[in-house]
C-alpha positions in Angstrom: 35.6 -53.6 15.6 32.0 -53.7 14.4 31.0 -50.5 16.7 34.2 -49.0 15.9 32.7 -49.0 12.2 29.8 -47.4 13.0 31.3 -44.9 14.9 33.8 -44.2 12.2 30.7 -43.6 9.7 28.9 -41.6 12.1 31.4 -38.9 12.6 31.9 -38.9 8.8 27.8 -38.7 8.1 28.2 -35.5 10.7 31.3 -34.1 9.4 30.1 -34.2 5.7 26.8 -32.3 7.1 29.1 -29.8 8.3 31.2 -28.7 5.6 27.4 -29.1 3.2 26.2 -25.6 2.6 22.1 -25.5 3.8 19.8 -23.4 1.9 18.5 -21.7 4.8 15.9 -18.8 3.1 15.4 -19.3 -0.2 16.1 -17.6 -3.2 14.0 -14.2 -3.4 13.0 -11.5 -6.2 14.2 -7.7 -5.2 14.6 -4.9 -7.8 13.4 -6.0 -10.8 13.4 -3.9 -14.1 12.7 -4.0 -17.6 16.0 -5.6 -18.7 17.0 -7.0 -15.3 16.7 -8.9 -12.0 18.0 -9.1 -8.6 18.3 -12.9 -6.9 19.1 -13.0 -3.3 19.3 -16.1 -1.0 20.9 -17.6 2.5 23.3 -20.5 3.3 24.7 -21.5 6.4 28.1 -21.5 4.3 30.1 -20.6 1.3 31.0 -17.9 -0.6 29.8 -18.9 -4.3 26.8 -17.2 -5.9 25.0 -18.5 -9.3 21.7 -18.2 -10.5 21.3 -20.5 -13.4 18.3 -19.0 -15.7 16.4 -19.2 -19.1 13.5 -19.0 -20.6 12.4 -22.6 -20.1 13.1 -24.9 -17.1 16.5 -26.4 -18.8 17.6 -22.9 -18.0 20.6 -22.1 -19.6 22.8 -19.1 -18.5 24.2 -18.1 -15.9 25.2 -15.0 -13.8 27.4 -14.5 -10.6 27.3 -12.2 -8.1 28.6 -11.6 -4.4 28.1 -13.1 -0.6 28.0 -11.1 2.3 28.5 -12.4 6.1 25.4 -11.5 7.8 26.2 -12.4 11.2 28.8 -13.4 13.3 29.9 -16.9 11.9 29.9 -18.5 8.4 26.2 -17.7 7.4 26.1 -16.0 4.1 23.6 -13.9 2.1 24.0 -14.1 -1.6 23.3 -11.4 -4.1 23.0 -12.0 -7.7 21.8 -9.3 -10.6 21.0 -11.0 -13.9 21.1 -8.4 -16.7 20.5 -8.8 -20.6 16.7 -9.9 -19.8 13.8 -9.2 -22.3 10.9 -6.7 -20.8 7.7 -8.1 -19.6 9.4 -11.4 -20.2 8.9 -15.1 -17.7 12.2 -16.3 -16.6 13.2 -19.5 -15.1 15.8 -19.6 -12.4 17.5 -21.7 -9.2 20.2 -20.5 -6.8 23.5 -22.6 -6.5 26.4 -22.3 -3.9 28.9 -25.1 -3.8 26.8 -28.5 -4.6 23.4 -27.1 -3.5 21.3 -26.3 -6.0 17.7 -24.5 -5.1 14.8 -25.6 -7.1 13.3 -24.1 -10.5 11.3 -20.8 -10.0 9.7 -18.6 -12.0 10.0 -14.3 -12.2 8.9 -11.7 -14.5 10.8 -8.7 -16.0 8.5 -5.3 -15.9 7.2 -3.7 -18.7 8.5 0.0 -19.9 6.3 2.8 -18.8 4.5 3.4 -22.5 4.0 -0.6 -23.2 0.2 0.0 -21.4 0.8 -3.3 -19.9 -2.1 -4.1 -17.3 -0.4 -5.3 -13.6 -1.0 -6.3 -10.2 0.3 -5.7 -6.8 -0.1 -7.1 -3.5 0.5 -4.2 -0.4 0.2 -5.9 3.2 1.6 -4.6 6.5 2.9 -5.5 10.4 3.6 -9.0 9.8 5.8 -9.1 13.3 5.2 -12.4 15.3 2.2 -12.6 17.4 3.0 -15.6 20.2 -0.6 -15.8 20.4 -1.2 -16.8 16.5 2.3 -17.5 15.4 1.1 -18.9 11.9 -0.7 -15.8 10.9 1.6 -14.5 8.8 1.9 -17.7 6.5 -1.7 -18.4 6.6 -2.4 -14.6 5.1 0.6 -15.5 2.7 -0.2 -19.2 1.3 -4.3 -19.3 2.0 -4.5 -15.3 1.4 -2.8 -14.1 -1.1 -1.6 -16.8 -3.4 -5.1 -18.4 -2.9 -6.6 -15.8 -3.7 -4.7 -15.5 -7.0 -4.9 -19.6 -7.9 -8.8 -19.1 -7.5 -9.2 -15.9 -9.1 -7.2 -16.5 -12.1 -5.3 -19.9 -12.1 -1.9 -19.5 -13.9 1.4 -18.8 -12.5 2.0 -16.3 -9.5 4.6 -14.3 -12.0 2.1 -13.9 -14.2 -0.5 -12.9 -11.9 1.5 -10.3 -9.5 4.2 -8.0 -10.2 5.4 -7.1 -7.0 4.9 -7.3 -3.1 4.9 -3.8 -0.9 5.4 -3.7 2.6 4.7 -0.7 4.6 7.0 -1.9 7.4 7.3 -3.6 10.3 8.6 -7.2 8.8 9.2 -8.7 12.2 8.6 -8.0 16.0 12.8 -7.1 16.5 14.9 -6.2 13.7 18.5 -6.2 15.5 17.0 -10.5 16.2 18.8 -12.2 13.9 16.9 -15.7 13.2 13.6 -13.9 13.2 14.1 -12.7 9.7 14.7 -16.5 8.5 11.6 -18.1 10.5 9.3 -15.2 10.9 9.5 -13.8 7.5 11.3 -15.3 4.5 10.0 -19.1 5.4 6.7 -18.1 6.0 6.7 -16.3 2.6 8.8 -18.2 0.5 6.3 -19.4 -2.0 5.7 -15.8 -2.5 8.6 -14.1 -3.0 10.7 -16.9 -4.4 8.4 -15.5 -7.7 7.2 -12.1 -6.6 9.8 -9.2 -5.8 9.0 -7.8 -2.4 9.9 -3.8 -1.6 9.6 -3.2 2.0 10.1 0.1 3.9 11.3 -0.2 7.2 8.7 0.0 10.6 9.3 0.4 13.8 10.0 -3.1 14.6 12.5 -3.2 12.5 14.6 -0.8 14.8 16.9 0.4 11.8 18.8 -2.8 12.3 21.8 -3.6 9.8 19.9 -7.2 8.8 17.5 -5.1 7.4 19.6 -3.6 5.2 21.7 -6.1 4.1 18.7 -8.5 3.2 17.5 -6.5 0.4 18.8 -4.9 -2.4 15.9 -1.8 -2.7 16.4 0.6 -5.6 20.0 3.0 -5.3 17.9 6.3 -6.5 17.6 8.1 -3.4 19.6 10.3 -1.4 22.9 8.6 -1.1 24.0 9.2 2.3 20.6 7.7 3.7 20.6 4.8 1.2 17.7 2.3 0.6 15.7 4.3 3.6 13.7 6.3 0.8 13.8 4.8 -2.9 11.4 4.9 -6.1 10.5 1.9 -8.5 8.3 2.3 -11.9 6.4 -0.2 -13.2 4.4 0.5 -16.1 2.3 3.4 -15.7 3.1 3.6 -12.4 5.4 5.0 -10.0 6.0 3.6 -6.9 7.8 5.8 -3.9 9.2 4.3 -0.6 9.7 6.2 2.2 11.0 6.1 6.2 8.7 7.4 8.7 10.8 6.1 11.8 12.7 8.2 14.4 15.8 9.4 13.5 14.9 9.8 9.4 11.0 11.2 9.2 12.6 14.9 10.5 15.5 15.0 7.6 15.0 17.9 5.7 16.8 15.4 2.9 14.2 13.4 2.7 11.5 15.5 2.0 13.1 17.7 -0.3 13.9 14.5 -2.1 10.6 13.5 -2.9 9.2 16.9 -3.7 12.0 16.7 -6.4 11.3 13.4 -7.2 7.3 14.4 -7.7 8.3 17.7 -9.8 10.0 15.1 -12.1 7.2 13.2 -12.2 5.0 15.8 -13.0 6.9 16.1 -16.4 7.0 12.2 -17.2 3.5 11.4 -19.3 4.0 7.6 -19.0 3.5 8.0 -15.2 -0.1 8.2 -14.5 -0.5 7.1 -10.6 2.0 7.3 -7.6 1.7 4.7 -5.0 3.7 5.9 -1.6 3.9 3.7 1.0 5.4 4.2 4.6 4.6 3.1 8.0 3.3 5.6 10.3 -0.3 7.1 9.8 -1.2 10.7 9.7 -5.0 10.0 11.0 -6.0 6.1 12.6 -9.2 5.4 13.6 -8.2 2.6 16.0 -5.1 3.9 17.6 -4.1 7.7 17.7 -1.2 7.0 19.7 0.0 5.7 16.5 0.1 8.9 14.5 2.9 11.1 13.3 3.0 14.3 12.1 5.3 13.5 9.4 3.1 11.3 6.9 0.6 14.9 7.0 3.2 16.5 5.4 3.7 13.6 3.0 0.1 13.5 2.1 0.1 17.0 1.5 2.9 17.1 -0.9 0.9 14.0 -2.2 -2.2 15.7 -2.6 -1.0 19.0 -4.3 0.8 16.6 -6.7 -2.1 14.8 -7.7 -4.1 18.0 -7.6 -1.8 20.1 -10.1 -1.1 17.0 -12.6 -4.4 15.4 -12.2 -2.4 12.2 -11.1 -4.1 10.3 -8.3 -1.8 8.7 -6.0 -1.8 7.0 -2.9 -0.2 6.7 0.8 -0.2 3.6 2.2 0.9 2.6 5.7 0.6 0.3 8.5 1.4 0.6 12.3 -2.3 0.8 13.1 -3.1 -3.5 13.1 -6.5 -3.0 11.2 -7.7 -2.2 7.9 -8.7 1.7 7.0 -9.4 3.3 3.8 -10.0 6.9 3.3 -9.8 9.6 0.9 -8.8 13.4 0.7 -11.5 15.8 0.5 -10.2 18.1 -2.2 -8.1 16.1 -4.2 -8.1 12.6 -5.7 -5.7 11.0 -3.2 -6.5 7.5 -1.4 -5.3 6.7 2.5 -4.8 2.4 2.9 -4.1 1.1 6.0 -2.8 -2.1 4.5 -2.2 -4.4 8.2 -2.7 -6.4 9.3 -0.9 -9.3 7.9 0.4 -11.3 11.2 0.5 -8.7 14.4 -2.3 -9.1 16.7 -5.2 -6.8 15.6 -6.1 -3.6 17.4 -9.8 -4.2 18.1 -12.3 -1.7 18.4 -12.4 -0.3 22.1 -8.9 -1.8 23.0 -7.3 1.6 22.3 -8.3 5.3 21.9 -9.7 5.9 18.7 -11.4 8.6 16.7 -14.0 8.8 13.6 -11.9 11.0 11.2 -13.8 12.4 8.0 -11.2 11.4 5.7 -12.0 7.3 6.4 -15.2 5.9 5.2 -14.3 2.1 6.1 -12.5 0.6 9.1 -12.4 -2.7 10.1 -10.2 -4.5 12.8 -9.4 -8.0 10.8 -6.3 -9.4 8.9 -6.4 -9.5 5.4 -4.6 -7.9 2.2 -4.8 -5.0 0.0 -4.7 -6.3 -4.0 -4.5 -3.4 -6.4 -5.4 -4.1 -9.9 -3.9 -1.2 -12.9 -5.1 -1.0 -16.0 -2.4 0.2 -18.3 -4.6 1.6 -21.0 -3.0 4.5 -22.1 -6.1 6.5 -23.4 -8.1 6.1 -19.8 -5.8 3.9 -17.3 -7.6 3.5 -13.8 -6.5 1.4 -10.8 -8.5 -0.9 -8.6 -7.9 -1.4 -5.2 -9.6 -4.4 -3.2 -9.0 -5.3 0.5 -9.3 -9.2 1.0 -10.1 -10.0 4.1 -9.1 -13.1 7.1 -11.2 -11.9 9.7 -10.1 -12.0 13.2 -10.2 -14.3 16.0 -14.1 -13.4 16.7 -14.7 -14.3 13.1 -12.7 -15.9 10.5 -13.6 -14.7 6.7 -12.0 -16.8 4.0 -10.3 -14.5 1.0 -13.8 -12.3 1.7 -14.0 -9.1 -0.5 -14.8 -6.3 2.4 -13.8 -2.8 0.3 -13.4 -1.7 -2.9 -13.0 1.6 -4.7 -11.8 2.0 -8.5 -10.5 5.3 -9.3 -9.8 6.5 -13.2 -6.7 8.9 -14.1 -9.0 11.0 -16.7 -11.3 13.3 -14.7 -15.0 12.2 -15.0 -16.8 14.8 -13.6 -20.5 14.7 -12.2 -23.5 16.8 -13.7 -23.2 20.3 -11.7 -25.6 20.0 -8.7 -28.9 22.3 -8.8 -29.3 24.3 -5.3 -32.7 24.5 -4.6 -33.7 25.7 -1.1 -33.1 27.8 1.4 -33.4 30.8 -1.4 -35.6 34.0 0.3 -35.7 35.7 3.6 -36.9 35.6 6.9 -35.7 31.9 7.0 -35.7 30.9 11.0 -32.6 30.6 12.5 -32.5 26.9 14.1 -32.6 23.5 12.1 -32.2 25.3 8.8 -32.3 21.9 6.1 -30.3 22.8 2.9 -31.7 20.9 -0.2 -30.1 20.1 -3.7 -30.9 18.4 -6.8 -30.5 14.7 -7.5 -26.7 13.3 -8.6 -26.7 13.1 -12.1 -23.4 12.0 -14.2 -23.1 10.9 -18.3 -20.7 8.1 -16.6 -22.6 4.8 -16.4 -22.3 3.2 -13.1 -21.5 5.8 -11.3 -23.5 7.0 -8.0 -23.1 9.9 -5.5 -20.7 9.4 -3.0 -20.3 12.3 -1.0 -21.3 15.9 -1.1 -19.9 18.7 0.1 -22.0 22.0 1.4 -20.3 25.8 2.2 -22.4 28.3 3.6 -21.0 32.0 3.8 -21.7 35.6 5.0 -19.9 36.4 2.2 -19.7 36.0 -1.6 -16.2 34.7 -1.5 -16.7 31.6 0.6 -12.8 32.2 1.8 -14.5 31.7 5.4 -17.3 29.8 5.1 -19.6 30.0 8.3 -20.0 26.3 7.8 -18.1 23.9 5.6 -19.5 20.7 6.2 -18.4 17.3 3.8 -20.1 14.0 4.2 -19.6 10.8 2.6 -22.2 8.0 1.3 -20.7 5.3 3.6 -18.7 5.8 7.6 -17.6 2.3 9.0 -16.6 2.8 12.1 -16.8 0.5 15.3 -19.1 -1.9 12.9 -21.5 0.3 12.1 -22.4 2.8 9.0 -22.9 6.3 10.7 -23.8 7.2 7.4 -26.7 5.1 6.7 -30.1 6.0 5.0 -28.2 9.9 4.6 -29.0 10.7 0.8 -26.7 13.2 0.8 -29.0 15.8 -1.1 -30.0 17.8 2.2 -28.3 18.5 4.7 -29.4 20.4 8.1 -27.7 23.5 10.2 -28.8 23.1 13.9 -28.4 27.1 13.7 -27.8 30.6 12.1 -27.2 33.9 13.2 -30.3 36.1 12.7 -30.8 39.2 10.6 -27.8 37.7 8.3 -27.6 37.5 5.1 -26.1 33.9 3.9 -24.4 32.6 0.9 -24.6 28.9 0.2 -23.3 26.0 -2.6 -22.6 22.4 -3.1 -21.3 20.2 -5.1 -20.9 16.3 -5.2 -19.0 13.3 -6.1 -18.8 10.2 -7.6 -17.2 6.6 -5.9 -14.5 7.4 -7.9 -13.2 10.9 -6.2 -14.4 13.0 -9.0 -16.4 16.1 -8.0 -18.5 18.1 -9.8 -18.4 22.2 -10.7 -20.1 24.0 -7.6 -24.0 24.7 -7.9 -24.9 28.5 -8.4 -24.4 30.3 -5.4 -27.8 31.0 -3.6 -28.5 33.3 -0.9 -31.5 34.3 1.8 -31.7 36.6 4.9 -33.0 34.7 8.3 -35.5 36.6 10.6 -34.0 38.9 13.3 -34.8 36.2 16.2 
């Protein structure tokens, strides 16, 4: 009798286990606006979705939403939208299906685009399992980015972040369902239980149906190829999310879309920076099998934007596992390789790579990229640091390893004096160029790159030699640029009896260049 007892409770304990729904990812931010909020979680079970919320941690309201079976038994993932929320506002919330209940978090609603609130975002890439380290991703998460916040500036993570980008590749196979539970959401859940996260899809992902069902990504772009390409605002800022992969980076739909969607934000003053992310790169310094075509033409239409309206923006991807940043030449656009934040790094002399202009800084670690905007509506700028984990060689704890800060108002440079070569019979080989010191009315500032045409003719249409160098070149751990003071620079050789045409302006750290020096000219010897 006595073991039938036990046996009896047993198969009840298990039974009652059974028919329990299990919170198995916890509730997450997506899509959040000025007035509302989307909740999402997973349960093993059970239709029912709450969120209970308030402003305080007795909460209060309450809104219900739907469940959707994500795979092929009772497993559910929950959907909630909250609505009737105060802008820029700290909310309290917990998830409830059934009898379980979550615990309390914390989100905040976004500010309108004139409030000139100030904001901060977190952009991180190529997160997919590595067997080799298979805690990365958490470590870059919970030691990286959220301690990098509690140190920095203590408070809530709400308060200190407004939103999470991923340039794809979330895990190492999409169409694997439980990898999404333990390689991404548990990993991150401190994060975005409190942070919205906006993902685009990588590679990895292999345009699997998970994907799209575990996030709710905003419903503004072309509707037969929803959530693959979207826009979010917040504050002054306009945030634009496209799809690289196969299959969707050839859509004429797509790219039309966002030249629309630029041409409207050309119009809108309260935007003053776009920030596109994607996954594939145009140029990668460690791994040129990894480029596509298709982010060029994105960075063009990005760069002609910024260009026209005087609107810097940004593209940042992944794909490449290592950290690159780079700028335009003509135009005040930024290239961020933002991986890697859990797939085994691409070091240096493991794959072909090449020293492109454009980057000034690569380095093959983990880390994060933290972007800081200032919402100032007389002279907004943004910030953008890359925090670094190191690598397995050498571990770096939350170590600041780039920075660049660029302002929305041009700030241009003092116009450069040309000085020499300026008569004739100049020889033909080793010809050194010389200009004038950098000068600028802008405190802080120091030259950063200069950029030197020389011409057979007046119009400079076809310069002879059009040659752009920068104050800093990272690349395989070592500064190709160092002790180069930018103000000369030397032509191994010239044709002879020639008359040449020459100018050159510089800029700043902050991609502003200055007006072109007066155009000087000279005639070299016959031989």
């Amino acid at each position: 009798m006595k073991y039938q007892v036990i046996l009896f409770s047993m198969v009840a304990s298990i039974c009652l286990q059974l028919g329990a729904q299990e919170l198995e990812i916890k509730p997450y931010i997506q899509d959040v606006e000025p007035n509302s909020a989307v909740v999402m979680w997973q349960t093993s079970e059970g239709e029912e979705s709450i969120v209970e919320w308030g402003t305080s941690p007795k909460l209060g309201k309450k809104s219900k939403g739907t469940s959707d079976a994500i795979n092929f038994d009772k497993v559910q993932v929950h959907t909630v939208k909250i609505e009737g929320l105060d802008r820029f506002t700290e909310y309290y919330y917990r998830v409830r299906t059934g009898k379980m209940k979550s615990d309390i978090f914390q989100f905040k609603t976004s500010p309108f685009s004139d409030d000139g609130e100030d904001f901060k975002l977190v952009a991180m890439s190529d997160m997919q399992y590595d067997h080799n380290q298979p805690d990365k991703f958490s470590e870059v998460v919970n030691e990286g980015v959220i301690g990098y916040l509690e140190k920095e500036f203590g408070g809530t993570l709400p308060d200190n972040l407004a939103m999470v980008l991923i340039p794809g590749d979330l895990v190492e196979r999409g169409s694997k369902f439980f990898q999404w539970k333990d390689h991404f959401f548990n990993p991150a859940e401190k994060l975005f239980s409190e942070v919205p996260v906006y993902p685009v899809p990588g590679n990895h992902e292999r345009n699997s149906v998970y994907y799209f069902k575990y996030f709710s990504l905003p419903e503004n772009g072309t509707p037969a190829y929803a959530e693959h390409w979207w826009y979010k605002d917040y504050g002054n800022t306009r945030v634009i999310g496209l799809d690289s992969n196969d299959g969707y980076r050839d859509l004429y739909e797509q790219l039309e879309w966002l030249k629309k969607v630029l041409v409207e934000t050309e119009k809108d003053d309260k935007i003053d920076f776009v920030f596109a992310q994607l996954h594939h790169p145009y140029k990668s310094e460690l791994w040129i099998p990894g480029e596509e075509d298709f982010t060029g033409k994105i960075v063009k239409e990005l760069e002609q934007f910024s260009t026209k309206t005087g609107k810097p923006s940004i593209h940042f991807f992944g794909h490449t596992h290592g950290y690159s940043r780079g700028q335009s030449k003509d135009h005040k656009h930024l290239w961020i390789n933002v991986a890697s934040a859990g797939g085994a790094i691409d070091n240096w002399g493991e794959f072909e790579g090449r020293d492109y202009d454009e980057f000034t800084v690569t380095q093959d670690e983990y880390g994060f990229v933290m972007v800081s905007v200032d919402g100032d509506r007389k002279n907004p700028k943004f910030t953008i640091k890359r925090i670094s984990r190191g690598n397995t060689i050498e571990h770096r704890e939350n170590e600041l390893r780039d920075s660049i800060t660029i302002w929305r108002n041009e700030r241009k440079p003092n116009t450069p004096e040309a000085i020499s070569p300026v008569k004739s019979d100049i020889g033909i080989t080793n010809v050194v160029f010389k200009a004038g010191e950098f000068k600028s009315s802008y405190s802080g500032t120091f030259h950063a790159a200069s950029h030197w045409q020389i011409s057979s003719t007046k119009s400079f249409e076809k310069p002879a030699f059009d040659r752009w160098k920068q104050h800093e070149n990272w690349y395989y751990k070592e500064n190709r640029q160092k002790d180069d003071d930018l103000t000369d620079e030397e032509i191994k050789r010239l044709k002879p009896n020639t008359t040449y045409y020459w100018r050159v302006r510089y800029r700043d750290q902050n991609l502003n260049w200055s007006d072109w020096s007066s155009v000087k000219n000279f005639k070299t010897k016959e031989k």
